[in-house]
C-alpha positions in Angstrom: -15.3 15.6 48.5 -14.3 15.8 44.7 -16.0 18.4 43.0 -18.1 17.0 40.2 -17.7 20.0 37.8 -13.6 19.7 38.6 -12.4 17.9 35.3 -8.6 18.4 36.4 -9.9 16.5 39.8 -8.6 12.7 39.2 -11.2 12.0 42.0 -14.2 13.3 39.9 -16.1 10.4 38.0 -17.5 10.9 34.6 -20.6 9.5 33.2 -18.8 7.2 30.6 -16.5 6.0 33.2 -18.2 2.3 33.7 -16.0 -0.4 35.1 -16.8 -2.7 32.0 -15.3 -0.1 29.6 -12.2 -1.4 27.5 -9.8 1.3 27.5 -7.7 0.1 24.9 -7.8 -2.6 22.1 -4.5 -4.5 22.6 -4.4 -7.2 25.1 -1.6 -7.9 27.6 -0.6 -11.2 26.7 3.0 -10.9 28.4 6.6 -9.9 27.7 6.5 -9.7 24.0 3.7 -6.8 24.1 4.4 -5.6 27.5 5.8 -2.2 26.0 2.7 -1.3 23.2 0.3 -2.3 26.0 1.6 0.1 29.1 1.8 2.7 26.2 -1.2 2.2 25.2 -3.2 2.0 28.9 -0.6 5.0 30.3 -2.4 7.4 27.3 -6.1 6.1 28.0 -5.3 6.6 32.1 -4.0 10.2 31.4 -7.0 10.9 29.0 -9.5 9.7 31.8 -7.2 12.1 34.1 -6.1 8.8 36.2 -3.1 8.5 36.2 -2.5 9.7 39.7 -4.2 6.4 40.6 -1.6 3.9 39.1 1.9 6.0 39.6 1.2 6.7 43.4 0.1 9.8 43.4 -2.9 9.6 45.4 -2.6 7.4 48.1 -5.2 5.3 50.0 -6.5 8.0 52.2 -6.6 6.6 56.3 -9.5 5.7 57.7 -12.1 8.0 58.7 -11.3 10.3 56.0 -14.1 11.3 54.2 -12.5 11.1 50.7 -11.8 7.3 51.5 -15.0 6.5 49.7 -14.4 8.2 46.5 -11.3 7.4 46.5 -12.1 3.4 46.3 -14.5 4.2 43.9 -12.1 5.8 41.1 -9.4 2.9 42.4 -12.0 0.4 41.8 -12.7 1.9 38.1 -8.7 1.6 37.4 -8.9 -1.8 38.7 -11.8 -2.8 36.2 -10.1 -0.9 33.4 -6.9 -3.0 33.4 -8.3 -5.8 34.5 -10.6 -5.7 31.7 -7.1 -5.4 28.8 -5.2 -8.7 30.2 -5.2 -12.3 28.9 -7.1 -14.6 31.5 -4.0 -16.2 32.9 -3.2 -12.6 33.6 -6.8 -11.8 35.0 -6.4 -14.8 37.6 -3.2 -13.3 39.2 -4.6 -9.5 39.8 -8.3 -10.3 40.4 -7.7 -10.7 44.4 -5.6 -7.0 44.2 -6.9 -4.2 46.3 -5.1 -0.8 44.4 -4.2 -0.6 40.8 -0.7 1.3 41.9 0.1 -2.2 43.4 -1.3 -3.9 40.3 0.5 -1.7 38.0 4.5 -1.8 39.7 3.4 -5.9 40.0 2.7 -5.7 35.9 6.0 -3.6 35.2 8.3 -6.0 37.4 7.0 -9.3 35.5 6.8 -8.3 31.6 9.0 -5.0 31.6 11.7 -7.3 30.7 13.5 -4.3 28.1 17.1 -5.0 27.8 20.1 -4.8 24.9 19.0 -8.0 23.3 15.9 -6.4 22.8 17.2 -2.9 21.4 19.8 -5.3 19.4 17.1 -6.8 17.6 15.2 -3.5 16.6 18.4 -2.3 15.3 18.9 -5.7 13.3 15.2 -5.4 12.0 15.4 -1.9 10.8 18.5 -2.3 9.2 17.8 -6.0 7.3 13.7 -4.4 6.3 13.1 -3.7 2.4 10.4 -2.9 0.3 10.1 -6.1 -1.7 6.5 -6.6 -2.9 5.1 -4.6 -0.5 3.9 -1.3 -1.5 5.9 2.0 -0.1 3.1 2.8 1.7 3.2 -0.9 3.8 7.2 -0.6 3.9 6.5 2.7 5.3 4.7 1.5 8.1 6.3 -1.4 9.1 9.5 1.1 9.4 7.6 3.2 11.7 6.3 0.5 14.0 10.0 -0.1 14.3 11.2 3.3 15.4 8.1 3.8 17.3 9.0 1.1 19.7 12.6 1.8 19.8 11.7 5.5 20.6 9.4 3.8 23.2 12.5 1.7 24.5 15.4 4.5 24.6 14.5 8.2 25.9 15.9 10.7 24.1 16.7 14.3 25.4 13.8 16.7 25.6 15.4 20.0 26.5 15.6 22.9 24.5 19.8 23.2 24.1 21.6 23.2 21.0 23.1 19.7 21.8 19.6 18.2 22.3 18.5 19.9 19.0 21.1 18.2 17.4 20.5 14.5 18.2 17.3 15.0 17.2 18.4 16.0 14.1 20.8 13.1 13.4 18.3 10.7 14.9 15.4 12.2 11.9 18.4 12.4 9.1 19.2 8.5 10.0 15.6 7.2 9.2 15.4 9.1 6.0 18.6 7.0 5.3 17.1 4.0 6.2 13.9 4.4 4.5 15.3 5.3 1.4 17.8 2.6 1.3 15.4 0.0 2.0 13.4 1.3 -1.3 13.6 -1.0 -4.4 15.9 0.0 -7.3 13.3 0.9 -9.6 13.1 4.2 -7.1 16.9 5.0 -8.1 16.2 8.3 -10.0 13.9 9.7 -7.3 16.2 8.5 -4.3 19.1 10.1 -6.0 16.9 13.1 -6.3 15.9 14.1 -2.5 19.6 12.8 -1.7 20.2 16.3 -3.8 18.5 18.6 -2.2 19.3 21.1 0.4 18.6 21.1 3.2 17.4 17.5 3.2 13.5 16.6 3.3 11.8 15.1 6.4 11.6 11.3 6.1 7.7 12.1 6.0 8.1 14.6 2.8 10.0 11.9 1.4 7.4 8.8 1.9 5.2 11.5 0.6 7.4 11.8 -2.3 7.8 8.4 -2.9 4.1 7.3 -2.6 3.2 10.2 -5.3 5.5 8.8 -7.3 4.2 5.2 -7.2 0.6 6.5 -7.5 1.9 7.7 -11.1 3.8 5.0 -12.5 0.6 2.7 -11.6 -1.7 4.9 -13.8 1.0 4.9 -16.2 0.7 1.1 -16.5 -2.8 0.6 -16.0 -3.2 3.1 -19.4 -0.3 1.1 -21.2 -2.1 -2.3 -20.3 -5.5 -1.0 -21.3 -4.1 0.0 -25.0 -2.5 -2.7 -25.8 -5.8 -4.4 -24.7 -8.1 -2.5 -27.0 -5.1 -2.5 -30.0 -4.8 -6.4 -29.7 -8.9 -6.5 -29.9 -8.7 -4.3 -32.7 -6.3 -6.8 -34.4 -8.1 -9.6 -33.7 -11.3 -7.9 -34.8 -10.2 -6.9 -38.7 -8.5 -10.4 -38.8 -11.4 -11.6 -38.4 -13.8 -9.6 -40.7 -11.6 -10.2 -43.7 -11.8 -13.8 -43.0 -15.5 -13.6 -43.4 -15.1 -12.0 -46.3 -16.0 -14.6 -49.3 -16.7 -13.6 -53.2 -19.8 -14.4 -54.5 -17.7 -14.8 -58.0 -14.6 -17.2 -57.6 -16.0 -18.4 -54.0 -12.4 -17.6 -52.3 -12.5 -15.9 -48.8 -10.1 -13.2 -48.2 -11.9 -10.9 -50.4 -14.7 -9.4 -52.1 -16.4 -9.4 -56.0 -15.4 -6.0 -56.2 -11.7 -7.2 -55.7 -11.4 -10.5 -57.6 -8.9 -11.1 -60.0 -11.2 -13.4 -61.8 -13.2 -11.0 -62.7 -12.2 -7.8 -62.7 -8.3 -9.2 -64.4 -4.8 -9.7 -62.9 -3.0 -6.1 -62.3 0.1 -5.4 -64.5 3.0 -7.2 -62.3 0.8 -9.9 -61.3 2.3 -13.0 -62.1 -1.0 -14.2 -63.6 -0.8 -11.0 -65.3 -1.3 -11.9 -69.5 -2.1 -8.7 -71.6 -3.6 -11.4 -73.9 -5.8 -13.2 -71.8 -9.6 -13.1 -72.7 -10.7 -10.8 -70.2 -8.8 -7.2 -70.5 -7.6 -5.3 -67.1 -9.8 -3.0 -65.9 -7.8 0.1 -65.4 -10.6 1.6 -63.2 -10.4 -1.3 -60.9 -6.4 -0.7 -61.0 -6.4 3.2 -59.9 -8.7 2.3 -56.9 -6.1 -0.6 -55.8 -3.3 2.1 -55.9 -5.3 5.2 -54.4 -6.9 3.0 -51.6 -4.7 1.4 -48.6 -6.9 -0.6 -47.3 -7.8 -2.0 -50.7 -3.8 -3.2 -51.4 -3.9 -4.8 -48.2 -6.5 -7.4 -49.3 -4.8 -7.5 -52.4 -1.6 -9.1 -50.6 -3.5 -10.7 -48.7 -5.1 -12.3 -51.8 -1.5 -12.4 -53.5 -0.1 -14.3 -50.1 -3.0 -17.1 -49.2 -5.9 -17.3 -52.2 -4.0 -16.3 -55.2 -4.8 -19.2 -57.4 -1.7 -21.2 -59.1 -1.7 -21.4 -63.0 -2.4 -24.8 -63.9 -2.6 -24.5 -67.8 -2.1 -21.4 -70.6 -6.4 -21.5 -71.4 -7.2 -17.9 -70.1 -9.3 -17.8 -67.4 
């Protein structure tokens, strides 16, 4: 019999293992998601320590054994379990099955359709893939689905030799290729930069990189755009004020009685400037206009839109 405090014994039968439970979350639909899906179930099996039960391991014991029993029982659960992650035309092929093993090769022989057209098209994907509009973070991940199935599709060496070590190498130093040729051109300077340096980074450090460097150059721009926000309200805000403006004396707007021309006189190189006229200059007046900025603003603008015209030689 299993031992219930065994966890390496695929026979023993956890509390959370209930034949409703969904292993995983992607669905087998058929031979376009074939490969994520027996990925996906083969690392759920092995976490529930059954994979014994699907790649033959652990046979139907004969009759009259006494671990026949369990045995069904933990055959039964893998049944559920995949039973539970298929589409229903799916479902009504494998609901009559007896073992999962049988279930399983059954599953493999009629979606495990992997082939050169298949590889082909991975290649042509990862090689045609650029940023765009997306963010580096989404190209990013798009890439890496890519590879991840490819890596899924072609097995590459494991051992510990120098020649191994190598591939693996080229294999890393060929994805930081791709990703970085796939960036957008505004990424130039940067690219050229980890292109530079010695030895080169991993294609992680340099999505890393890259990302940082986006993260910048958007609160760059969101601090430009908010400046020119609060310049173009302060524009529109004093344009506005010294259109209110109105003088109680000559009734023009533009400016104030303390400014008007009428009263106060025309300043030397005015050309309604008359040393003569009835009214003299008021020199005071004059010293302010040239010590204050502000002040000779309003005075152009007076001079530019609301200057008044001579219409006779009678002084004003």
């Amino acid at each position: 019999m299993a031992n219930p405090n065994n966890f390496n014994d695929p026979m023993t039968i956890h509390a959370s293992d209930t034949p409703g439970l969904n292993l995983i979350n992607e669905q087998l639909t058929g031979v376009e998601n074939y490969g994520i899906w027996s990925r996906a179930m083969l690392i759920a099996l092995r976490a529930k320590n059954k994979v014994a039960f699907i790649d033959g391991t652990y046979r139907r014991p004969v009759t009259g054994n006494l671990m026949l029993q369990q045995w069904e029982r933990c055959n039964a659960l893998v049944l559920s379990w995949i039973m539970n992650s298929v589409s229903k035309e799916i479902f009504g092929g494998i609901v009559y099955a007896t073992e999962a093993s049988v279930v399983w090769i059954d599953l493999k022989d009629q979606f495990d359709k992997v082939n050169g057209s298949r590889i082909f098209a991975l290649h042509r994907d990862i090689g045609r893939l650029v940023q765009g509009n997306n963010t580096v973070s989404a190209y990013y991940c798009k890439l890496k689905h890519l590879w991840d199935e490819y890596a899924s599709l072609v097995t590459l060496p494991s051992c510990e030799c120098a020649t191994a070590r190598q591939y693996v190498e080229h294999d890393q130093q060929q994805r930081l290729l791709q990703f970085l040729m796939g960036l957008n051109e505004s990424y130039a300077h940067i690219r050229s930069q980890i292109l530079m340096m010695n030895p080169l980074p991993s294609v992680g450090q340099a999505f890393s990189m890259m990302s940082q460097e986006e993260s910048h150059r958007s609160l760059t721009s969101n601090e430009t755009q908010t400046s020119v926000f609060y310049s173009i309200q302060n524009k529109d805000k004093n344009t506005k004020s010294k259109r209110d403006m109105k003088c109680d004396y000559c009734h023009w707007t533009g400016h104030t009685i303390d400014y008007c021309f009428r009263l106060n006189g025309y300043p030397p190189g005015h050309k309604l400037y008359k040393p003569q006229q009835g009214k003299p200059y008021n020199k005071k007046f004059g010293k302010d206009l040239q010590k204050s900025k502000k002040v000779q603003k309003e005075v152009n603008l007076v001079e530019e839109g609301f200057a008044e015209t001579p219409q006779s030689s009678t002084p004003i």
